[in-house]
The first five atom37 places (N, CA, C, CB, O) and aatype in JSON, in Angstrom:
{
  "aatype": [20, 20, 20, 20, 20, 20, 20, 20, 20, 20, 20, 20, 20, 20, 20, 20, 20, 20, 20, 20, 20, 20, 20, 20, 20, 20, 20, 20, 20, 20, 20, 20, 20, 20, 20, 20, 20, 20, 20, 20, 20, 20, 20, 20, 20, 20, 20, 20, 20, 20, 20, 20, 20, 20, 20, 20, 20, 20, 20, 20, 20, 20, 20, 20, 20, 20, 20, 20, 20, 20, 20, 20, 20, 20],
  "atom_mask": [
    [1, 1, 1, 1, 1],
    [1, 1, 1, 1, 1],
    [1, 1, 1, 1, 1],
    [1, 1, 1, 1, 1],
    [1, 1, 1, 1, 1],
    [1, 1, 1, 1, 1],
    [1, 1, 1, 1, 1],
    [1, 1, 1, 1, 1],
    [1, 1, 1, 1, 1],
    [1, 1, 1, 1, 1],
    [1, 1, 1, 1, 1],
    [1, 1, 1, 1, 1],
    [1, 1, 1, 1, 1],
    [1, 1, 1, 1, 1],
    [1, 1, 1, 1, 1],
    [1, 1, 1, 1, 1],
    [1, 1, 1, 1, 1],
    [1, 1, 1, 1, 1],
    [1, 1, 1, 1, 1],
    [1, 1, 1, 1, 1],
    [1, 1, 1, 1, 1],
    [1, 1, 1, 1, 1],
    [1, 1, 1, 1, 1],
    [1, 1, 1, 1, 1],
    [1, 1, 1, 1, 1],
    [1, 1, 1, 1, 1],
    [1, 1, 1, 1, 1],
    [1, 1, 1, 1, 1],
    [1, 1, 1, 1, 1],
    [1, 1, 1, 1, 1],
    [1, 1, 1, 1, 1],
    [1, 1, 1, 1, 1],
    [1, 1, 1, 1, 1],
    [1, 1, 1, 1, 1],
    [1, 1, 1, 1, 1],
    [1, 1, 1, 1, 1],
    [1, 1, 1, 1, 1],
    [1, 1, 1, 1, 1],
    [1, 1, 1, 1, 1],
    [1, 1, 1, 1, 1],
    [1, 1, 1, 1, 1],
    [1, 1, 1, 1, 1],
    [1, 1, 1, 1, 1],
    [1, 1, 1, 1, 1],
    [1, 1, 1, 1, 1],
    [1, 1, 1, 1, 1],
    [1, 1, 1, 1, 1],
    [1, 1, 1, 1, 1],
    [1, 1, 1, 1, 1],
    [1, 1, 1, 1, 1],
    [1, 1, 1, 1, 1],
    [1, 1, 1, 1, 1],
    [1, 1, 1, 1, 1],
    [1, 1, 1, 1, 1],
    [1, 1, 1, 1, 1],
    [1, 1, 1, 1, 1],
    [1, 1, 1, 1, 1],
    [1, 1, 1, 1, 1],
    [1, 1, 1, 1, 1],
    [1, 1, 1, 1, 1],
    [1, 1, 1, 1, 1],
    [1, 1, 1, 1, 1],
    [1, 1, 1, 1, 1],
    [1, 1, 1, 1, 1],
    [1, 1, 1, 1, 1],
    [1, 1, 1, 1, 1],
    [1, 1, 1, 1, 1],
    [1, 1, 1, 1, 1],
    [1, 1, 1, 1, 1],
    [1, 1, 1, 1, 1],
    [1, 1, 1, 1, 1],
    [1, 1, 1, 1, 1],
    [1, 1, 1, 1, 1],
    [1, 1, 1, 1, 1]
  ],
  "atom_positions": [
    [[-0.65, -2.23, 20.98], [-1.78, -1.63, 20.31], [-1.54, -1.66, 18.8], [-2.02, -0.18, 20.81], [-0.48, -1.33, 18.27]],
    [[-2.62, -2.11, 18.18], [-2.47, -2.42, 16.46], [-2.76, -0.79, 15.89], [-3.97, -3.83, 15.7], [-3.56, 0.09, 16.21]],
    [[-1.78, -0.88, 14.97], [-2.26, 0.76, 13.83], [-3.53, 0.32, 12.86], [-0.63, 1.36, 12.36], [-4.21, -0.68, 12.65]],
    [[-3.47, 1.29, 12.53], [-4.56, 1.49, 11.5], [-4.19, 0.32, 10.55], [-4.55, 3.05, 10.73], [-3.1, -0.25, 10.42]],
    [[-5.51, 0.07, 9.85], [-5.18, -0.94, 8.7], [-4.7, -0.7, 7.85], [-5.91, -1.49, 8.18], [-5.19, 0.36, 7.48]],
    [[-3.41, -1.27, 6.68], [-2.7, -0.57, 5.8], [-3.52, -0.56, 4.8], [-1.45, -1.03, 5.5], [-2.73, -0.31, 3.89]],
    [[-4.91, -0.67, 4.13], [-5.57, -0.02, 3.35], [-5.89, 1.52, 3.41], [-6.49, -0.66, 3.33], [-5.96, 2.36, 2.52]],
    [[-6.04, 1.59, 4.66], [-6.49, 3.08, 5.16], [-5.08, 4.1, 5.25], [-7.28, 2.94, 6.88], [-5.23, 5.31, 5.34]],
    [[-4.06, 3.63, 5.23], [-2.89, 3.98, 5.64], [-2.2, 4.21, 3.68], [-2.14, 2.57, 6.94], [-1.56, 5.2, 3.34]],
    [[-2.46, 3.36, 2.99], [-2.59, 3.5, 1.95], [-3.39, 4.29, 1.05], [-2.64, 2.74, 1.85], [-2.81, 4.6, 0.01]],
    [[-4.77, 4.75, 1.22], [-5.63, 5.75, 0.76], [-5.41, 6.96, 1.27], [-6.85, 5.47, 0.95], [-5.84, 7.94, 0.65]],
    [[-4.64, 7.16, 2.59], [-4.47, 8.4, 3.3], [-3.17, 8.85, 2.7], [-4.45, 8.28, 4.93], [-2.88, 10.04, 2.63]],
    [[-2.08, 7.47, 2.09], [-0.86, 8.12, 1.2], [-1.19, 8.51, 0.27], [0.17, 7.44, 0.79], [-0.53, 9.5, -0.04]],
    [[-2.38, 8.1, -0.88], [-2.47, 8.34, -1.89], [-3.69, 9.15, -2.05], [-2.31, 7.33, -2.51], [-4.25, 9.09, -3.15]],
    [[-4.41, 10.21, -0.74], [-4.94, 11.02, -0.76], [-6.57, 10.69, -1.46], [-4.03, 11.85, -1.26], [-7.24, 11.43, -2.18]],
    [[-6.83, 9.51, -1.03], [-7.93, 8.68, -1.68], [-8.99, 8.6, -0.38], [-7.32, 7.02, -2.29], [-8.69, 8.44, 0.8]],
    [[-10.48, 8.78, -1.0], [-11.65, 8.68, -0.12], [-11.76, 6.76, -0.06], [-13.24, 9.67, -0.96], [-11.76, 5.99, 0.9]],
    [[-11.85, 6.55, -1.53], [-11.86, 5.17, -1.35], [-10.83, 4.38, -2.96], [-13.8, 4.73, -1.22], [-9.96, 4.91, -3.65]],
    [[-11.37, 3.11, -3.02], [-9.86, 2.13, -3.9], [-11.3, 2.47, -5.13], [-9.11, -0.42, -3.21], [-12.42, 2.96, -5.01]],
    [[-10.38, 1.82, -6.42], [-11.08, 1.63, -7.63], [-12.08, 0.57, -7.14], [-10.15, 1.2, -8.91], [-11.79, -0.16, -6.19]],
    [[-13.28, 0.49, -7.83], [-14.36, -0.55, -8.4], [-13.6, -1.91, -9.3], [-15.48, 0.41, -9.55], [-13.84, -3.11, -9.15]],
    [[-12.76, -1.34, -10.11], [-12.42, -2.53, -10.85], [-10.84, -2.23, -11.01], [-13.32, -2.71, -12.34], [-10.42, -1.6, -11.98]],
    [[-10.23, -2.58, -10.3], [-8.33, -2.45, -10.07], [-7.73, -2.67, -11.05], [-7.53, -3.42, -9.14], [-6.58, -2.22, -11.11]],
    [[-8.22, -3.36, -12.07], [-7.65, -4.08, -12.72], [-7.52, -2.98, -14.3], [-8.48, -5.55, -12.65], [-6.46, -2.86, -14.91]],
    [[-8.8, -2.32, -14.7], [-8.69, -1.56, -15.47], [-9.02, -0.04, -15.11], [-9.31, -2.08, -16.35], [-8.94, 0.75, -16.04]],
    [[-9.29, 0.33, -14.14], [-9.48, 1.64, -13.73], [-8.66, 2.4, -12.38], [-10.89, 1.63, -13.52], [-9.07, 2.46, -11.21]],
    [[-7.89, 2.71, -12.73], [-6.54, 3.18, -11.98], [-6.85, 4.64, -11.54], [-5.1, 3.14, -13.03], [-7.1, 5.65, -12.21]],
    [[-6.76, 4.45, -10.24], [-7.13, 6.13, -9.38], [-6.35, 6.81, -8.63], [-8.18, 6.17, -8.38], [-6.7, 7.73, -7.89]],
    [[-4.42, 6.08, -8.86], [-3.65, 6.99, -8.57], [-2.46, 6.16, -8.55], [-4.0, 7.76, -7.43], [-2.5, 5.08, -9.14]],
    [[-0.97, 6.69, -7.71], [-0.11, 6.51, -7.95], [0.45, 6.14, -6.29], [0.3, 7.51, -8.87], [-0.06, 6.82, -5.4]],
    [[1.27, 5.3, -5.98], [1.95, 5.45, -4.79], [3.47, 5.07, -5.54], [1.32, 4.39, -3.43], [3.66, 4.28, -6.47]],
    [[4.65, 6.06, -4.7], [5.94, 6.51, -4.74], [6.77, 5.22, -4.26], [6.13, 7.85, -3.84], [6.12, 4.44, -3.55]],
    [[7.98, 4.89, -4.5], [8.4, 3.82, -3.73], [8.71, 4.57, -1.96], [9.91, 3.1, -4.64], [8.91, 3.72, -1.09]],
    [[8.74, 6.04, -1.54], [9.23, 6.42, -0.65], [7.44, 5.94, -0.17], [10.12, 7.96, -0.67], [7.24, 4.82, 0.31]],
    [[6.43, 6.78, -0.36], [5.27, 6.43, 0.6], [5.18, 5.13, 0.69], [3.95, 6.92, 0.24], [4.88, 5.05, 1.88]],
    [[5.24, 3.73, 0.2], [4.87, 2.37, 0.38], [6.43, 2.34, 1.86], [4.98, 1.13, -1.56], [6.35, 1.59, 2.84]],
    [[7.16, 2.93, 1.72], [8.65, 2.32, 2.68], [7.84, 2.73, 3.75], [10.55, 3.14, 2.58], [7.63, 1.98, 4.7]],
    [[7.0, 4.71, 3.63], [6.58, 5.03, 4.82], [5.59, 4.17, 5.61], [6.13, 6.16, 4.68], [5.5, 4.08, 6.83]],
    [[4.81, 3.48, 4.57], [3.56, 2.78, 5.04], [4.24, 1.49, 5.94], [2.49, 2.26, 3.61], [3.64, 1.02, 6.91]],
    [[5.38, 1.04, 5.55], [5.93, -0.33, 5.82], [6.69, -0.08, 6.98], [6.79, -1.01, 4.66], [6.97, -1.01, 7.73]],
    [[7.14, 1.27, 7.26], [7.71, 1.35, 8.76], [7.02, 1.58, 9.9], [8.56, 2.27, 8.88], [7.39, 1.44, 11.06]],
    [[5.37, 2.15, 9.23], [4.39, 2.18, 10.32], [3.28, 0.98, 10.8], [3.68, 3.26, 9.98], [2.54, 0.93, 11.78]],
    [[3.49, 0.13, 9.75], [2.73, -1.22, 9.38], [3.53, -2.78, 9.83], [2.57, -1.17, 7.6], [3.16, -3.95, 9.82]],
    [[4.66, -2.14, 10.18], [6.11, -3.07, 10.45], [5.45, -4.16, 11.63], [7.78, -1.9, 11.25], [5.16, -5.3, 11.28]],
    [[5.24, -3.77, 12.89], [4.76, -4.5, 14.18], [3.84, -5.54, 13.72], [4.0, -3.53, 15.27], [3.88, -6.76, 13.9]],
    [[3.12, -4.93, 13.17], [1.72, -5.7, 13.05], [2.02, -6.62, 11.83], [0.29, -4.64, 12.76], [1.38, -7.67, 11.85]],
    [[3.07, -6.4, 10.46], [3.08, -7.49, 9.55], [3.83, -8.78, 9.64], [3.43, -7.02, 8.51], [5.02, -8.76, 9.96]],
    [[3.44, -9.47, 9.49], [3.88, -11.05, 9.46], [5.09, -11.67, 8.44], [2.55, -11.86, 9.05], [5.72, -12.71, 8.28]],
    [[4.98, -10.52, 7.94], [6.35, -10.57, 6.61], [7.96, -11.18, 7.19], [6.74, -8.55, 5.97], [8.32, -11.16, 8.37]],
    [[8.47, -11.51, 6.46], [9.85, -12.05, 6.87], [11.44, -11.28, 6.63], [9.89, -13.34, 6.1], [12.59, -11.64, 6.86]],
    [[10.92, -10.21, 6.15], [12.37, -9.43, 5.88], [10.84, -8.26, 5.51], [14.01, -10.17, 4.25], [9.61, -8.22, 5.49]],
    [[12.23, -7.39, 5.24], [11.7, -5.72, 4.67], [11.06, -5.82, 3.32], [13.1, -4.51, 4.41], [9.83, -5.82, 3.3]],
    [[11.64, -5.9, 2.29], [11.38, -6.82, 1.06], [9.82, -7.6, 1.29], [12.76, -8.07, 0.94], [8.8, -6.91, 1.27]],
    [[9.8, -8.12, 1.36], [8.32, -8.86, 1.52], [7.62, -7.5, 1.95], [8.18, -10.33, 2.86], [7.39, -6.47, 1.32]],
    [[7.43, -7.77, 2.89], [6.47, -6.34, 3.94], [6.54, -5.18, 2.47], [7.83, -5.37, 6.05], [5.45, -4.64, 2.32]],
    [[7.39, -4.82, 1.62], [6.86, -3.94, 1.33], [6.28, -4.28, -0.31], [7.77, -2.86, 1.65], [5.66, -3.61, -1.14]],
    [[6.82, -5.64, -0.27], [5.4, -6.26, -1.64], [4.06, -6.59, -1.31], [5.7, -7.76, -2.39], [3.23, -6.77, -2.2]],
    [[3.76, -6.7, 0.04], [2.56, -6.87, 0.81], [1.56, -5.47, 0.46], [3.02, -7.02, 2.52], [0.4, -5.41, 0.04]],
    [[2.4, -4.57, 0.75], [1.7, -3.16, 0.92], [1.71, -2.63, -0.29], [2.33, -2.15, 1.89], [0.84, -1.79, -0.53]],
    [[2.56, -2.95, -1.21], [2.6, -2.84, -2.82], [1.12, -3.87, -3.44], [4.42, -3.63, -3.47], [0.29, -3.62, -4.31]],
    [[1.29, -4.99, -2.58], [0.07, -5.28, -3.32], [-1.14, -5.13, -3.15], [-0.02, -6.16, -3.51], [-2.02, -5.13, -4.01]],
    [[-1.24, -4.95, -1.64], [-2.5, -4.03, -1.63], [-2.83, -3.07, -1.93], [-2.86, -3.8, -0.94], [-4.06, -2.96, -1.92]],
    [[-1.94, -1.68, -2.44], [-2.49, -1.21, -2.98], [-2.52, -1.0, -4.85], [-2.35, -0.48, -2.22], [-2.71, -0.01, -5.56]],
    [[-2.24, -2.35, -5.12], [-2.35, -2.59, -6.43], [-3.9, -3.13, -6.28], [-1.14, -3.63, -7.08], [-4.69, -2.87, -7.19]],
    [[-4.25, -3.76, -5.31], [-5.78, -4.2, -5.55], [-6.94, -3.62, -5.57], [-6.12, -4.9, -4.84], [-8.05, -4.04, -5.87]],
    [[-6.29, -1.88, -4.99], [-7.33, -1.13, -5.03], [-7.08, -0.32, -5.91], [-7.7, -0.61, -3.97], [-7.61, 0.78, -5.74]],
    [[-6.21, -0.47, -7.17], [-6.48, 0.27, -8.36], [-5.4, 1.18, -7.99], [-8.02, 0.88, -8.63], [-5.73, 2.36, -8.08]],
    [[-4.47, 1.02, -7.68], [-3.01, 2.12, -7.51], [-2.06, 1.99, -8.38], [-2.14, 1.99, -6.22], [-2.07, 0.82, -8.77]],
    [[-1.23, 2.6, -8.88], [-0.03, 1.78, -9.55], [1.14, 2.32, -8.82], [0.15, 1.98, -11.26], [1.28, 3.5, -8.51]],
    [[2.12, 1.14, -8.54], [3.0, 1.18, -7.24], [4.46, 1.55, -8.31], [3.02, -0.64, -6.07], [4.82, 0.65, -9.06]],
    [[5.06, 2.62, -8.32], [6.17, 2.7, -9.22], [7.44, 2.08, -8.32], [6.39, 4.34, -9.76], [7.31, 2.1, -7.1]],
    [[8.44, 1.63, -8.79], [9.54, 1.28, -8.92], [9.57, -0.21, -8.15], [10.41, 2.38, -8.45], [10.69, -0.7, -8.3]],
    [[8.47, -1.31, -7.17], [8.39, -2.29, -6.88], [7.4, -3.17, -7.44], [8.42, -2.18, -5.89], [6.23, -2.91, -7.73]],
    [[8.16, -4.41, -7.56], [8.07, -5.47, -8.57], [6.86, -6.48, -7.54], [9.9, -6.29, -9.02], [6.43, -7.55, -7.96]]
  ]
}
């Protein structure tokens, strides 16, 4: 059985109804390097990633696309 989608899993870490309009210049919150690990151990089954590392630049970058800023991953 698939989890939730890590957008939703991502707005529910960062306590968000929905992502920015424009990601790029309007920033509507913050995710921790600990919530993106949490998101990546519940998101783990279902990602296609090749190590841990990846999987959690995946989920770093999604929620960079919805206007987050992801502290301490590159």
């Amino acid at each position: 059985m698939k989890n939730s989608s890590s957008l939703y899993s991502v707005e529910k870490a960062a306590g968000l109804q929905k992502g920015s309009s424009n990601p790029l210049t309007n920033k509507v919150g913050k995710l921790t390097p600990c919530s993106v690990g949490r998101n990546v151990q519940t998101k783990e089954p279902d990602l296609t990633a090749a190590d841990l590392d990846a999987a959690v630049r995946t989920i770093a970058g999604s929620a960079r696309s919805m206007g987050l800023d992801v502290e301490g991953v590159v």
